[in-house]
C-alpha positions as CSV (number, residue, x, y, z in Angstrom):
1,X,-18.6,-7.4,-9.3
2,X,-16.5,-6.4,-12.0
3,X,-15.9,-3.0,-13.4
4,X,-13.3,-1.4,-16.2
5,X,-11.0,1.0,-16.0
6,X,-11.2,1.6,-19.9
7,X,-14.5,0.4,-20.8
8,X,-14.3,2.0,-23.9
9,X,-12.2,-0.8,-24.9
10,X,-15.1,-2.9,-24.9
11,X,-16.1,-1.7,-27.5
12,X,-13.4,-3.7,-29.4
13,X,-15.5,-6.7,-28.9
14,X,-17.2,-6.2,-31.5
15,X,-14.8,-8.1,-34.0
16,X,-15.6,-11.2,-32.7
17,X,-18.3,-11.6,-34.3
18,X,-17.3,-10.0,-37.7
19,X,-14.2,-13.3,-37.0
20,X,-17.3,-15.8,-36.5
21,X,-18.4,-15.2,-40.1
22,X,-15.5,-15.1,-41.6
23,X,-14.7,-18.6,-40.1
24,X,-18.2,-19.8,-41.3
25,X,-17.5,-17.8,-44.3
26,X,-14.0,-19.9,-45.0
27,X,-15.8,-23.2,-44.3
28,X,-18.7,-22.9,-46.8
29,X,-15.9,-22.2,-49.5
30,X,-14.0,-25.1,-48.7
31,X,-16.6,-27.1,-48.5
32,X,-17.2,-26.6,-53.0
33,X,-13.9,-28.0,-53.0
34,X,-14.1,-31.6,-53.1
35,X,-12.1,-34.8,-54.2
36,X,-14.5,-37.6,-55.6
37,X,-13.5,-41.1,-54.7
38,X,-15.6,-43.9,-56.3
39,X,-16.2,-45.8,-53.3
40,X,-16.7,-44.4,-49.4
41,X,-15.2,-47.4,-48.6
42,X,-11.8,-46.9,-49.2
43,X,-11.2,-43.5,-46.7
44,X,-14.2,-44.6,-43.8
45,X,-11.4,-46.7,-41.9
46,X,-9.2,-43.5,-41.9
47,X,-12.5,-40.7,-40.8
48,X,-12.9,-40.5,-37.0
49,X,-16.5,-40.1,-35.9
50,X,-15.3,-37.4,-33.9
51,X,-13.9,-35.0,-36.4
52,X,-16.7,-33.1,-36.4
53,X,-16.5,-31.0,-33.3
54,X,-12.6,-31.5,-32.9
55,X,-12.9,-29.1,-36.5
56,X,-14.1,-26.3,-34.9
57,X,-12.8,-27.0,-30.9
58,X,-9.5,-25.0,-32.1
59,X,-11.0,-22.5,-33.2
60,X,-13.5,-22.0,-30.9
61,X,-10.4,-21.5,-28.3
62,X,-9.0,-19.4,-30.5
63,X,-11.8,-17.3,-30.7
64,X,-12.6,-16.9,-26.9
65,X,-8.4,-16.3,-26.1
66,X,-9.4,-13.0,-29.0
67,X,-12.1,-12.0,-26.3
68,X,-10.2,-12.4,-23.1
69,X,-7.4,-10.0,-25.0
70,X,-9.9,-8.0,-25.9
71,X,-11.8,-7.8,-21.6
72,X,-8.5,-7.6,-20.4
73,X,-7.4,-4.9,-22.4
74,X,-10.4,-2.9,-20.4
75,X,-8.4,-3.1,-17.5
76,X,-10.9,-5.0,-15.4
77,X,-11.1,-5.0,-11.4
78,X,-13.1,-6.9,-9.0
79,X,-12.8,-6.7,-5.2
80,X,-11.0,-9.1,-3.6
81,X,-10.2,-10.7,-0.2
82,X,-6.4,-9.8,0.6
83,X,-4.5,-10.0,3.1
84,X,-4.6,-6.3,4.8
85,X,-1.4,-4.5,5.0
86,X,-0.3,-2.5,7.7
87,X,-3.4,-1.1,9.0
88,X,-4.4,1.6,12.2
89,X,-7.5,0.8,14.3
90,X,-8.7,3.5,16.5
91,X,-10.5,1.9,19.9
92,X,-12.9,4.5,21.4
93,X,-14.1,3.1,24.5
94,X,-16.8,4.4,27.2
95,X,-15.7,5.1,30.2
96,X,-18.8,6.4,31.6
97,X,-20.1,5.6,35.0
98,X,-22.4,3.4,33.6
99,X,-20.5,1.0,32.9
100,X,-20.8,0.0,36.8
101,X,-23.8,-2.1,36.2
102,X,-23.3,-5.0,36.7
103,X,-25.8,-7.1,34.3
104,X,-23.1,-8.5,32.6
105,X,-21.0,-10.2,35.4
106,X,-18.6,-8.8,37.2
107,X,-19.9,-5.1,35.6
108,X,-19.2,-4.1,32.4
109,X,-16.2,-2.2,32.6
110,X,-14.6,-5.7,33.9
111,X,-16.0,-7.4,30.9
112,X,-15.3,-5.0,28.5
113,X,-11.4,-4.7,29.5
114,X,-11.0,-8.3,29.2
115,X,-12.6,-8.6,26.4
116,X,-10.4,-5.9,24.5
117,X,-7.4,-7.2,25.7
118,X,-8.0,-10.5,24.6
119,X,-8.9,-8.8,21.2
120,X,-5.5,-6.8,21.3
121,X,-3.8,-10.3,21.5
122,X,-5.7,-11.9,18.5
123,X,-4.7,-9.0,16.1
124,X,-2.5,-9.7,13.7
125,X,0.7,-8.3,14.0
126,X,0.2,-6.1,11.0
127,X,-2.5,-4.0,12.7
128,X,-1.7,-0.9,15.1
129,X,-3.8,0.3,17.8
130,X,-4.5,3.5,19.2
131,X,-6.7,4.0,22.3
132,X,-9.3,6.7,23.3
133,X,-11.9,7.2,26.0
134,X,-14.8,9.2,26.3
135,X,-16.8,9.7,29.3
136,X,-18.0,13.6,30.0
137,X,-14.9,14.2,28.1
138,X,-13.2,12.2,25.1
139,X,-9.2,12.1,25.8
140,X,-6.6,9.9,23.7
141,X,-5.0,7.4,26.7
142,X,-2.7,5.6,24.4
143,X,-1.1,6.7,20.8
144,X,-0.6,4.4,18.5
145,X,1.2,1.8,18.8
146,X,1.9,-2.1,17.6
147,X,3.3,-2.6,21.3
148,X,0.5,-4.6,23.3
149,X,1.7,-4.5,26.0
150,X,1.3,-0.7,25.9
151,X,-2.2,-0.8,25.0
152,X,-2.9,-3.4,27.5
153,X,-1.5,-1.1,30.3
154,X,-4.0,1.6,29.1
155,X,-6.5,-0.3,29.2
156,X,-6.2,-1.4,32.9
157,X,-5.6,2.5,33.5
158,X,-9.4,3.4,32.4
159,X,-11.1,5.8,35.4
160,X,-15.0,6.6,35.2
161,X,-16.2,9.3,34.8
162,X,-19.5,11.3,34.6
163,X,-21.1,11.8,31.4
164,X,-21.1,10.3,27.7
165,X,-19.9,12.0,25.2
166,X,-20.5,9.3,22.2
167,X,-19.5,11.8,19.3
168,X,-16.6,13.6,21.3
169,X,-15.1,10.1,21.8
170,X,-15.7,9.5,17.7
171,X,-14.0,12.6,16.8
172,X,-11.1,12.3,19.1
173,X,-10.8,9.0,17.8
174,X,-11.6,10.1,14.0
175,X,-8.1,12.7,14.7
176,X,-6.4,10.3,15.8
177,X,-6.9,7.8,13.0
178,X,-6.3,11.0,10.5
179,X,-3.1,13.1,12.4
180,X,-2.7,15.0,9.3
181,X,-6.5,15.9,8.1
182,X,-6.5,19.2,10.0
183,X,-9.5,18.0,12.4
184,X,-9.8,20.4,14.9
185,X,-11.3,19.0,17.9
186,X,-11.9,21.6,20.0
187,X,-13.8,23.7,17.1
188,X,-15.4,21.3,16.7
189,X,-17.2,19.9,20.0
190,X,-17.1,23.3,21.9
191,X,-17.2,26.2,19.0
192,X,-14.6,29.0,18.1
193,X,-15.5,31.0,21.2
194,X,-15.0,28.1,24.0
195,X,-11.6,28.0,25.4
196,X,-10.4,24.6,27.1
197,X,-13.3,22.4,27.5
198,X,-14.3,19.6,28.9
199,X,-16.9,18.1,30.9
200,X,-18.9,21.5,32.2
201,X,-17.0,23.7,29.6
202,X,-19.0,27.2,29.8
203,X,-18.7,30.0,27.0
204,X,-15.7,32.8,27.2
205,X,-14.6,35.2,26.1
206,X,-13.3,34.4,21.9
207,X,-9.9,33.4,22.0
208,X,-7.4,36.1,21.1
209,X,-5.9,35.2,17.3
210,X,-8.0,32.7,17.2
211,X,-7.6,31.0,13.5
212,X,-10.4,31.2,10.8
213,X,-11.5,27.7,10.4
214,X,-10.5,26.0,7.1
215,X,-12.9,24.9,4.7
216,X,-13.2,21.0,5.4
217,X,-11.4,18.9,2.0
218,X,-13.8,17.3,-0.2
219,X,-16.0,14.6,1.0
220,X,-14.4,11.1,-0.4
221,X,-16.7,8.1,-1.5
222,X,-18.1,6.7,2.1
223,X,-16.0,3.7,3.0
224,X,-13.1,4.0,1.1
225,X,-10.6,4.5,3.4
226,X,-8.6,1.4,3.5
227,X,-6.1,2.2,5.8
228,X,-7.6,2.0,8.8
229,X,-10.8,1.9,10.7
230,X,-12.8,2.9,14.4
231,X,-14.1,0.9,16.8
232,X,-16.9,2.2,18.9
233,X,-18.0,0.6,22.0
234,X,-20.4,2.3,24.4
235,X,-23.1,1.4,26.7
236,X,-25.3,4.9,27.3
237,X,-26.3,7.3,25.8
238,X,-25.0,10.6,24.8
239,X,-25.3,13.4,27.6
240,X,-22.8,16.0,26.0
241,X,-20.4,16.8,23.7
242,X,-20.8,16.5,19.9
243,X,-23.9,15.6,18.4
244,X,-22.3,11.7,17.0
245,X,-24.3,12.1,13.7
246,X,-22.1,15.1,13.5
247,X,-19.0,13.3,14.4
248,X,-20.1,10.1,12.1
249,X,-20.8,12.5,8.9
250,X,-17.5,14.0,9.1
251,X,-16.0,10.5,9.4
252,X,-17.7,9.4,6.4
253,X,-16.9,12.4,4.7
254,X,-12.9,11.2,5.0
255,X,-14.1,7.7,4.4
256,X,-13.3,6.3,7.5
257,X,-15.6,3.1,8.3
258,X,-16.6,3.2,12.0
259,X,-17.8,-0.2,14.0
260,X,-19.9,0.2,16.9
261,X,-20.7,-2.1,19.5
262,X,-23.7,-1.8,21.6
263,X,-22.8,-3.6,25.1
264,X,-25.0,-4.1,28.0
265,X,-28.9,-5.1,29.0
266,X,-32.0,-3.2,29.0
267,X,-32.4,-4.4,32.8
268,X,-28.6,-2.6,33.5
269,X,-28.6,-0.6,36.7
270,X,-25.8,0.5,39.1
271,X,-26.0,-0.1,43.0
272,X,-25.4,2.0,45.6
273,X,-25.0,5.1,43.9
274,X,-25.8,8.6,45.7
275,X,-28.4,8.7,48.4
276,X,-28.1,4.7,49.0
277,X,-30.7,4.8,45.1
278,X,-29.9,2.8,42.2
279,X,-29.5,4.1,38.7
280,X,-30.8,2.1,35.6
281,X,-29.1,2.1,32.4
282,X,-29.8,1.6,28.7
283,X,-28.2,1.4,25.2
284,X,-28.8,3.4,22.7
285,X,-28.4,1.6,20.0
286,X,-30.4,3.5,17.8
287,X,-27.9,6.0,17.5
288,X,-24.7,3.6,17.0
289,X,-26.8,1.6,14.4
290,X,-27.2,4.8,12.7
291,X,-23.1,5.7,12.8
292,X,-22.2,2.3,11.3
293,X,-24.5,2.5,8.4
294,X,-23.4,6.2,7.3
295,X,-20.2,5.3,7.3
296,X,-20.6,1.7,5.8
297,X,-19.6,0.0,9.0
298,X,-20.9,-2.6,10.7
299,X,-22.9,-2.4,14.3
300,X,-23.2,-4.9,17.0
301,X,-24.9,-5.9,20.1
302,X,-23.5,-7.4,22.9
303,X,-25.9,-8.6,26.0
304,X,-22.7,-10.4,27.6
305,X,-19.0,-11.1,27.8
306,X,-19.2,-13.9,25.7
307,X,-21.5,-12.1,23.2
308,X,-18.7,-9.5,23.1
309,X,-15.6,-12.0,22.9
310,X,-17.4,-13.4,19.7
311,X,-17.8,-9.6,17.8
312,X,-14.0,-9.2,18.8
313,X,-12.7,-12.3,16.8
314,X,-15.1,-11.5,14.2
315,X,-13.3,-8.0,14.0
316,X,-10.2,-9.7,14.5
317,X,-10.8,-11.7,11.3
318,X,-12.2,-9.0,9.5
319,X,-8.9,-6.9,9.9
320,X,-6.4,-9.5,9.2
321,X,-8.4,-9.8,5.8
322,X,-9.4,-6.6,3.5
323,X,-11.8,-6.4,0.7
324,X,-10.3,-4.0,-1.7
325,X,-10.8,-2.9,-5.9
326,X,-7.6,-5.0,-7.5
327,X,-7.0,-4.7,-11.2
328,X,-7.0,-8.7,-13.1
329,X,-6.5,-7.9,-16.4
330,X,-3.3,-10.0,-15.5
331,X,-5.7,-12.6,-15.0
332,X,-7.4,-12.1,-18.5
333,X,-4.1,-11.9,-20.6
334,X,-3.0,-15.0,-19.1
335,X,-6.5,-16.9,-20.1
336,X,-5.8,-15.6,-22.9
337,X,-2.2,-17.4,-23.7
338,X,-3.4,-20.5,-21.8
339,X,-5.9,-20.5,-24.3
340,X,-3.6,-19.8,-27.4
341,X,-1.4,-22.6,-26.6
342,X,-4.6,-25.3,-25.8
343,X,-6.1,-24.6,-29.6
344,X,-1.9,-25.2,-31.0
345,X,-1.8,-28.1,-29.1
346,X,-5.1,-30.2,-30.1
347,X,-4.5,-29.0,-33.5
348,X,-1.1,-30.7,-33.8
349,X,-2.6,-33.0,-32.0
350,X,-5.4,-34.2,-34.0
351,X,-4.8,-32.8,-37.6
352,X,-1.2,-33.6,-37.7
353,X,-1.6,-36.5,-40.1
354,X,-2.7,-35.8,-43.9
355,X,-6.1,-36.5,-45.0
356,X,-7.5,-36.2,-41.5
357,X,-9.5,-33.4,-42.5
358,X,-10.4,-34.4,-46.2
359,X,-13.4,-33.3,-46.9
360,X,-16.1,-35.0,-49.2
361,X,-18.5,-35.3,-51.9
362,X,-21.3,-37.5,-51.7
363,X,-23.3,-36.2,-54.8
């Protein structure tokens, strides 16, 4: 879909038309001036049935490489598939004791962790990675970094917890994506008057000098950040923290896309836990669906390892290549001379010799 940086310019347009009648205007005139021969057939060996629409093809080109000036003069831009540049990805990953159950073989903790670190190695090199989980408590576990060995190591660090805190987890990730946005984390998932936090975290007493919050910047369009993106994987749903339409609205407000990934069954339960009882699980995909599409992501649902292996070479993909606005006017003003230099050619080409565009009277 193309749209114009100066689309005032299009108004320019306009004069080809106004250059179509002249042109017709030129060839009615010529066509009173005529030579009178007394016999057709001296000149028919020399007339070319074709002459006819060779006449006007020069023209014609001439007319449309006026008109690609003219568009490209707008400034046009389309999106385009690119190669991304250097991009960040933020990987927020539950960590919840949830992801015990085991009805995606071995559990889905097991799954998951080989499935990211099969995803870490398909990344282009381009593409950094960051690392947070969330649990009762969201906590960065590996900065970013391009080393994957380093993220690899996090990975096989995880330790469950109690609790899921889906929209702590996004924000934490959302701050570390944006370093320099000002988010302040703790504000925002336990208030001005919580000090520390965590999973549990009661109300204080309000912290002494405790800063006035900032206004928050202007929201940006949704989806335009193109410098990075978030990853959300979770199983459960959210007992604590943040409220993550909260989290995803501020997100959105910045730009930031965020991908969420649904993993597990609706049969999921984990063995053996307190009192010899087991504990059933299920997704809430409800609430992921809803973060991808306010902030113009994409959501997923993954029933088992493999189904999760695909989404990560999908994502894969879709990082190594961007869609983003690129201006072509280039594009245009080179139509344009290609077409210049088409119309000189077949005119020397066919009307090089004289007579070959006589024109007669046969009154």
């Amino acid at each position: 879909m193309f749209h114009f940086i100066w689309p005032d310019m299009l108004w320019s347009l306009a004069v080809i038309p106004l250059l179509i009648t002249l042109y017709l205007w030129i060839l009615n005139r010529r066509r009173r001036v005529a030579v009178v021969y007394p016999s057709l057939s001296i000149i028919r060996p020399a007339l070319v049935r074709s002459l006819k629409w060779r006449r006007h093809t020069p023209p014609f080109l001439l007319m449309c490489s006026i008109a690609s000036a003219l568009i490209g003069g707008a400034r046009p831009s389309a999106q385009i598939v690119l190669p991304a540049d250097y991009l960040t990805l933020v990987m927020a990953m539950d960590v919840s004791r949830s992801m015990l159950a085991q009805d995606v073989p071995p559990s889905r903790i097991e799954a998951a962790q080989a499935a990211a670190k099969e995803f870490l190695k398909d990344l282009p090199p381009n593409v950094r990675v960051g690392i947070v989980s969330f649990a009762g408590a969201a906590q960065l576990v590996q900065n970013v970094t391009d080393q994957r060995e380093d993220l690899i190591s996090a990975i096989d660090r995880f330790q469950l917890q109690r609790g899921t805190a889906t929209g702590s987890g996004l924000l934490v990730a959302l701050a570390t994506l944006l370093p320099d946005a000002g988010i302040d984390v703790e504000a925002a998932i336990y208030g001005s008057d919580f000090v520390g936090g965590g999973y549990g975290a009661r109300p204080l007493e309000r912290r002494p000098n405790a800063k006035v919050e900032k206004k928050p910047p202007p929201p940006v369009p949704v989806g335009s950040y193109s410098a990075g993106a978030i990853l959300l994987l979770s199983d459960g749903r959210r007992t604590t923290g943040i409220d993550p339409m909260i989290a995803a609205k501020i997100a959105a407000d910045r730009g930031v896309r965020v991908y969420t990934v649904a993993f597990g069954t609706p049969d999921g339960f984990i063995p053996g836990m307190e009192g010899g009882g087991s504990y059933y699980t299920k997704v809430d995909e409800e609430t992921l669906q809803a973060i991808s599409k306010i902030t113009e992501g994409e959501f997923f649902k993954a029933s088992n390892a493999n189904d999760l292996k695909v989404i990560y070479q999908h994502l894969s993909s879709r990082f190594a290549l961007e869609k983003r606005d690129t201006e072509i006017s280039a594009l245009f003003a080179m139509a344009s001379i290609v077409l210049v230099l088409l119309a000189g050619f077949l005119s020397m080409l066919w009307f090089r010799r004289p007579g070959s565009h006589i024109i007669l009277d046969q009154t």
